[in-house]
GUTI-836891 format. One line per 2 residues: number of its first residue (from 1); their letters; for each residue x, y, z of C-alpha. Coordinates in steps of 0.25 Angstrom, whole numbers. Layout:
<martors>
NUM) A) X/Y/Z  ...
</martors>
This chain:
<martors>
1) XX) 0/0/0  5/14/-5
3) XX) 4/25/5  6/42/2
5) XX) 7/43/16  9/34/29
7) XX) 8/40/44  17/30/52
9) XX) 16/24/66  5/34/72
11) XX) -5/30/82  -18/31/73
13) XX) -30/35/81  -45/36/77
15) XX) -57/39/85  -59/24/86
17) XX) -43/16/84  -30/19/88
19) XX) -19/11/80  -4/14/78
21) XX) -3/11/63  1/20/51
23) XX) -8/28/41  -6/25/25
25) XX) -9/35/19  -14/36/2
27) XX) -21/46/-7  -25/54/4
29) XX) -33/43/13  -30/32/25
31) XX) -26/17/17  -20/10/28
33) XX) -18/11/42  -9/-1/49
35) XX) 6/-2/53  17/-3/43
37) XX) 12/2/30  21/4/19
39) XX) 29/17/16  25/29/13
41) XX) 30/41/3  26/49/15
43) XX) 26/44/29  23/52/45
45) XX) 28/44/56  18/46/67
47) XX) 24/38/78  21/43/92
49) XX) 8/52/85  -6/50/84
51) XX) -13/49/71  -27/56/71
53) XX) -37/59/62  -37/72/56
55) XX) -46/82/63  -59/86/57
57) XX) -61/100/61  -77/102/60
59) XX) -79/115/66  -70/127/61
61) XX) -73/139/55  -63/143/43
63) XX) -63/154/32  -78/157/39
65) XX) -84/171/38  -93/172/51
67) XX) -107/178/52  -102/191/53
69) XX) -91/190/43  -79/187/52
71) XX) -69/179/42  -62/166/50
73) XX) -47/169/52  -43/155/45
75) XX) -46/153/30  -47/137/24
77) XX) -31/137/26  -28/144/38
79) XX) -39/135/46  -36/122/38
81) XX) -21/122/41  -23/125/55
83) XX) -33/115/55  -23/103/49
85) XX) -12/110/61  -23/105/71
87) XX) -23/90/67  -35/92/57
89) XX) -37/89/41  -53/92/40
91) XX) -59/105/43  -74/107/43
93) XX) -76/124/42  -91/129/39
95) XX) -95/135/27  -104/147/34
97) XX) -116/153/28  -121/166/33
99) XX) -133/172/29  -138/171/15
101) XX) -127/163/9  -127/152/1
103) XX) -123/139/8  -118/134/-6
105) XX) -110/149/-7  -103/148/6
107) XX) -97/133/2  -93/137/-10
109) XX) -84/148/-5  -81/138/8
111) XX) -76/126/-3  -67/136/-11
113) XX) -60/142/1  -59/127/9
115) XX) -54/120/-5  -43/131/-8
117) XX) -39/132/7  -40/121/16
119) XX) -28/111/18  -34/101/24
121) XX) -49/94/22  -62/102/24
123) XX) -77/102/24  -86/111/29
125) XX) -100/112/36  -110/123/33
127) XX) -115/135/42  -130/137/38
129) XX) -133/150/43  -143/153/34
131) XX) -154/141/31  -164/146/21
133) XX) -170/138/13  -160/135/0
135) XX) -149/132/10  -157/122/16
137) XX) -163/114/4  -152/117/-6
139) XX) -140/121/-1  -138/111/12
141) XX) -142/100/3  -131/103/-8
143) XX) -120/106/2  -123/94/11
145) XX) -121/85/-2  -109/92/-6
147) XX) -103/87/8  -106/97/19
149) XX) -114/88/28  -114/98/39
151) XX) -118/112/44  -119/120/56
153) XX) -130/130/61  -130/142/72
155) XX) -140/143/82  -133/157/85
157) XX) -125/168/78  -135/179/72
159) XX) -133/177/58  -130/162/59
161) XX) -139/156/67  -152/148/63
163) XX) -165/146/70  -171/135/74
165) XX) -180/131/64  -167/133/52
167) XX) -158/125/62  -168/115/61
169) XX) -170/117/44  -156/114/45
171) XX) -156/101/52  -167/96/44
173) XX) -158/98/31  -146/92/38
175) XX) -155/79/42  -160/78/27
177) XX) -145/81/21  -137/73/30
179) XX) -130/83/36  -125/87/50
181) XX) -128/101/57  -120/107/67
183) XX) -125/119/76  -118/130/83
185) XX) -129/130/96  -129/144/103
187) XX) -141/149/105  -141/163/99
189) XX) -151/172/108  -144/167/121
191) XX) -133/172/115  -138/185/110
193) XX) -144/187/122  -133/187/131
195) XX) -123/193/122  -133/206/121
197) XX) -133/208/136  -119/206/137
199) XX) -116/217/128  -128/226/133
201) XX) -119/224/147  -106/228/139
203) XX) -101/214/141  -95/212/127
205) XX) -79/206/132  -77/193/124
207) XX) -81/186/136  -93/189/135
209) XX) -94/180/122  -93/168/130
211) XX) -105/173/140  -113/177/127
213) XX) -115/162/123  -120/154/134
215) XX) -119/141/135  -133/140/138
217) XX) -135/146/123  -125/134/119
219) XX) -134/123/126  -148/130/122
221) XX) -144/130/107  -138/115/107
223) XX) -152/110/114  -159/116/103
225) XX) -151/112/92  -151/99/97
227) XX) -166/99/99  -167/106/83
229) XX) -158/93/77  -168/83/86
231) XX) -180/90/81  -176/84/65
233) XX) -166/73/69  -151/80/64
235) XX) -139/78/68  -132/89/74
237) XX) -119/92/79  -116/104/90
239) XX) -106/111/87  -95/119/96
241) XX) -102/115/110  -95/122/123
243) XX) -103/119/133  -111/111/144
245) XX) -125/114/140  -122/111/124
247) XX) -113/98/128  -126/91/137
249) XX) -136/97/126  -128/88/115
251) XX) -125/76/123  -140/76/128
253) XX) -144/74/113  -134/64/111
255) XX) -139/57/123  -153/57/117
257) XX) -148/49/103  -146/64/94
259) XX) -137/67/84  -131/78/90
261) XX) -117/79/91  -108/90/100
263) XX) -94/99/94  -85/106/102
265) XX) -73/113/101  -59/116/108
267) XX) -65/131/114  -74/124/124
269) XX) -63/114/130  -53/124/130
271) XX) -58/137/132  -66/144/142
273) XX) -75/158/142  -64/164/148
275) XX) -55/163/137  -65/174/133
277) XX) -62/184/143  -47/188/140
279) XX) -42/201/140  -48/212/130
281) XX) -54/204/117  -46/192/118
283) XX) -56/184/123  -61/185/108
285) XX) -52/175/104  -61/166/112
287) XX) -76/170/108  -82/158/101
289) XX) -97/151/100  -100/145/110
291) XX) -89/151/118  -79/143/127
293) XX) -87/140/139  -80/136/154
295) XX) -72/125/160  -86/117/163
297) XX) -91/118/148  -76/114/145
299) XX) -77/101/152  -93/98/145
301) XX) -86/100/134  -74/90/136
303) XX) -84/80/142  -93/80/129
305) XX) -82/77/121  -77/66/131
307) XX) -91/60/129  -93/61/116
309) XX) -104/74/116  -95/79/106
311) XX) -93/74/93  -83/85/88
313) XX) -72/93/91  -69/104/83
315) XX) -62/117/85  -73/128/79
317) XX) -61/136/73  -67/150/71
319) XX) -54/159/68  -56/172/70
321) XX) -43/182/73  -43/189/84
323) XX) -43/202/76  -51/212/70
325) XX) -53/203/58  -63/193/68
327) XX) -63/191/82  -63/208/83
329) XX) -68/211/72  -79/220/80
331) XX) -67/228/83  -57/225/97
333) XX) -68/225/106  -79/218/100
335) XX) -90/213/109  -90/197/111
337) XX) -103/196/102  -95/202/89
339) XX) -82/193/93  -80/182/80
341) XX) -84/170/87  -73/159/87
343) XX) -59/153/90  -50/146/83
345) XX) -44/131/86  -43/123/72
347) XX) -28/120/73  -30/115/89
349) XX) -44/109/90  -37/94/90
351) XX) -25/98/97  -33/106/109
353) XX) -42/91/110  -30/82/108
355) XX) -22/89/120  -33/92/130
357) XX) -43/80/126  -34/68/121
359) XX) -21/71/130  -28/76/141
361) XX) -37/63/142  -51/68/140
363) XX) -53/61/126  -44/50/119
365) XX) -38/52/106  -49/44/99
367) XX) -60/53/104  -51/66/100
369) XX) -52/61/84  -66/58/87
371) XX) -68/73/92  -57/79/82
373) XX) -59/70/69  -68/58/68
375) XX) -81/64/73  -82/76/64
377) XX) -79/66/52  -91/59/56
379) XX) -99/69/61  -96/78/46
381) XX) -96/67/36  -80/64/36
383) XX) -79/52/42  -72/41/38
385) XX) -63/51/28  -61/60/38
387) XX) -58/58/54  -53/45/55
389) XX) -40/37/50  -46/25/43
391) XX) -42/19/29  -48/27/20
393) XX) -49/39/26  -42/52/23
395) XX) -28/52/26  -32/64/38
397) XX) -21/63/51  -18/70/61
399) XX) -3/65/68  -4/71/81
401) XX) 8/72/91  2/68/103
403) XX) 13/74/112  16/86/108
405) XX) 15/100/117  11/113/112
407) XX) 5/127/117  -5/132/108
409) XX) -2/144/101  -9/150/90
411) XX) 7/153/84  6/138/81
413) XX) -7/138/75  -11/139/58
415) XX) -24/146/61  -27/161/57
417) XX) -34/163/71  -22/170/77
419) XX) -24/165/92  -27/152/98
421) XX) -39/151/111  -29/139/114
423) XX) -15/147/114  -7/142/127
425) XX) -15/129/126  -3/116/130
427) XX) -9/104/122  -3/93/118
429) XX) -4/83/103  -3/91/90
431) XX) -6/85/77  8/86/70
433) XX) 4/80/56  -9/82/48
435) XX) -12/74/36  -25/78/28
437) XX) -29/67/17  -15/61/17
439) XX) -9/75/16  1/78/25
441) XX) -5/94/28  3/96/43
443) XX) 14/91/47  24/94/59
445) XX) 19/109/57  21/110/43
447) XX) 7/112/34  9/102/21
449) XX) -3/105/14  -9/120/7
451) XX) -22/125/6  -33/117/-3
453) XX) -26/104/1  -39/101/9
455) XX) -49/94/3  -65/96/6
457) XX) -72/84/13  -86/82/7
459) XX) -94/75/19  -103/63/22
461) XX) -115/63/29  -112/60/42
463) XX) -120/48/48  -120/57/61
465) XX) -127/68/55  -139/59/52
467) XX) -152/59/58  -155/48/69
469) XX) -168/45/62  -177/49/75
471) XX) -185/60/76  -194/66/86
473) XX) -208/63/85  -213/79/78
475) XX) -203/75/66  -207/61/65
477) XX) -216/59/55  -220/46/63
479) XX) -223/53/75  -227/68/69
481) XX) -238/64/63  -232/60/50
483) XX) -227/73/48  -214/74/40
485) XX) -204/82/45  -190/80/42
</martors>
């Protein structure tokens, strides 16, 4: 057997197996996995390293223009080489529609920038901000066949969010396409509500962000979208969780046989509402939605990812400078509500998990690729290509050093951002090659691979995604009186 590349003596873990063997590598996919094979043109000795899955990172914001026209710091390159530098070699970015564009515009211009940009593997999810009626019967439909089995809606954000009965027009589509939706749960007037009396008491600090948007608004708003996606029998995932009340909400409906499946990200295990409140505007640099909670939301947090409330890990990179061009862009003392929303964390999402999860004893490895990789291929349609090492799988590995000790600093970084919410941070294990479809795209700190080397990733329709098939009595036609529904 012929190999173009072959990764030698590494331990080879996968959600489910750990086994010392060596990778063979040929025409870009896994073709054999067993000690000894034959020689290679190219070969990596990964004796004393642990070979991983690639990450998939399904939650990042890159080359995004927000609701009010903020433009994310990192571009397709910028944001797809820090994302290899973390251990990753599929990003997942949203195509975002605002108000009164075209789905099939905004993917158009998304698939141009991506292809000529990105150096390692994409897809994308949808935003659906606006769900008139074309985008609903036309537009989805077209999209969803095109490989785009997933989008996420807003229950907050003024010229994002949807109302009830669109959140549920949604659904209904996504149970009849196939497709998974994701919901960004906040519930908006709680939010507007506090946030005005605030400000009407001159209390406009960035501290005041993490006050504006109550957990309580969090675990109101993922009741109800949970209650929306048992009301027509949809999968739905919840994305970004950070506290208590949306943890329990989520693991209630799991208890109770729902499709509902629970992300979260590295802000809500490793930061806290105090972060907010440093000296002058630098609390900005921490504003994000939901915002970091407390050392009790913290450990929910952990504990729903120790038992298995949470699907995903992903970072929700939103990489806004800390400048007038985003984070101030409402000038050097903007109130907290005209703040960009978001913090960067692409490049150390699997590093910040590996140290303080894997080393640290609160997960094992196999559950770190779970979190990090295989659950998001699953959940997204990738799965068996992407997020797992298999034979006939795409050649897509992470060699992590297990050992190794760093300080983060932002100087070490390939992000656009600036700064780091992690700077200081002592971790331990750092990815030191990165292959992506064979392609050797990192290695010992060096970048092997230029922009529109990554490939797009049409998905599946995920069998997690489908409906359960049960449904309550006033949308069963067996039990509503015969009246069709859904």
């Amino acid at each position: 057997m012929e190999f173009d590349l072959v990764v030698r003596n590494g331990t080879v873990v996968t959600a489910s197996d750990r086994t010392d063997c060596d990778v063979g590598i040929r025409d870009g996919k896994i073709v054999a996995l067993m000690k000894g094979l034959p020689k290679a043109p190219r070969e990596i000795d990964a004796a004393g390293r642990l070979v991983l899955p690639g990450g998939v990172e399904a939650h990042c914001h890159i080359e995004q223009s927000s609701s009010l026209g903020i433009q994310t710091s990192d571009d397709f390159e910028s944001g797809s080489i820090s994302a290899a530098f973390g251990g990753n070699t599929t990003i997942m970015p949203f195509a975002a529609q605002h108000k009164g564009q075209s789905l099939l515009d905004v993917v158009a211009d998304y698939e141009a920038r991506a292809a000529a940009k990105s150096v390692i593997d994409y897809s994308y999810h949808l935003i659906v901000s606006d769900a008139n009626e074309d985008v609903l019967h036309n537009q989805l439909p077209k999209l969803i066949k095109k490989g785009l089995t997933s989008f996420k809606v807003y229950t907050t954000y003024e010229l994002l969010k949807l109302d009830d009965y669109q959140i549920l027009e949604v659904l209904s589509v996504a149970r009849r396409e196939g497709a998974l939706v994701m919901v960004h749960a906040e519930n908006h007037d709680m939010i507007r509500w506090l946030t005005k009396r605030l400000l009407d008491a001159g209390h406009k600090e960035p501290k005041y962000h993490g006050i504006s948007h109550s957990r309580i608004a969090e675990g109101e708003a993922t009741n109800r979208a949970i209650s929306l996606s048992e009301l027509v029998d949809q999968p739905l995932l919840v994305v970004h969780v950070s506290c208590q009340q949306a943890t329990e909400a989520i693991r209630d409906a799991q208890s109770k046989g729902l499709k509902i499946y629970g992300e979260t990200c590295p802000q809500y295990l490793f930061l806290t509402v105090d972060d907010l409140d440093r000296q002058g505007m630098e609390g900005a640099m921490f504003c994000c939605s939901p915002p970091p909670r407390d050392a009790s939301s913290q450990e929910a947090i952990w504990t729903g990812i120790q038992n298995g409330t949470f699907q995903i890990v992903s970072s929700d990179h939103a990489p806004y400078r800390f400048d007038e061009t985003a984070k101030l862009q409402a000038g050097p003392d903007a109130p907290f509500n005209k703040i960009a929303n978001g913090i960067p964390g692409i490049e150390l999402r699997m590093p910040l998990l590996f140290s303080e999860g894997v080393c640290k004893g609160r997960i094992d490895l196999h559950r770190f690729v779970e979190l990090t990789s295989t659950n998001a291929a699953r959940l997204y349609g990738l799965f068996p290509r992407k997020g797992t090492i298999s034979v006939g799988a795409d050649a897509d590995l992470a060699i992590w050093d297990p050992d190794v000790k760093y300080t983060v600093s932002w100087d070490d970084l390939h992000d656009n951002v600036g700064y780091t919410p992690y700077a200081g941070m002592e971790l331990t294990g750092w990815p030191t090659t990165v292959i992506n479809r064979g392609r050797v795209v990192v290695d010992q700190g060096q970048l092997n691979a230029s922009p529109g080397d990554g490939t797009f990733v049409p998905r599946e329709h995920s069998d997690l995604a489908k409906p359960r098939g049960t449904l309550v009595r006033e949308v069963d036609p067996a039990r509503n009186f015969g009246a069709k529904i859904l």
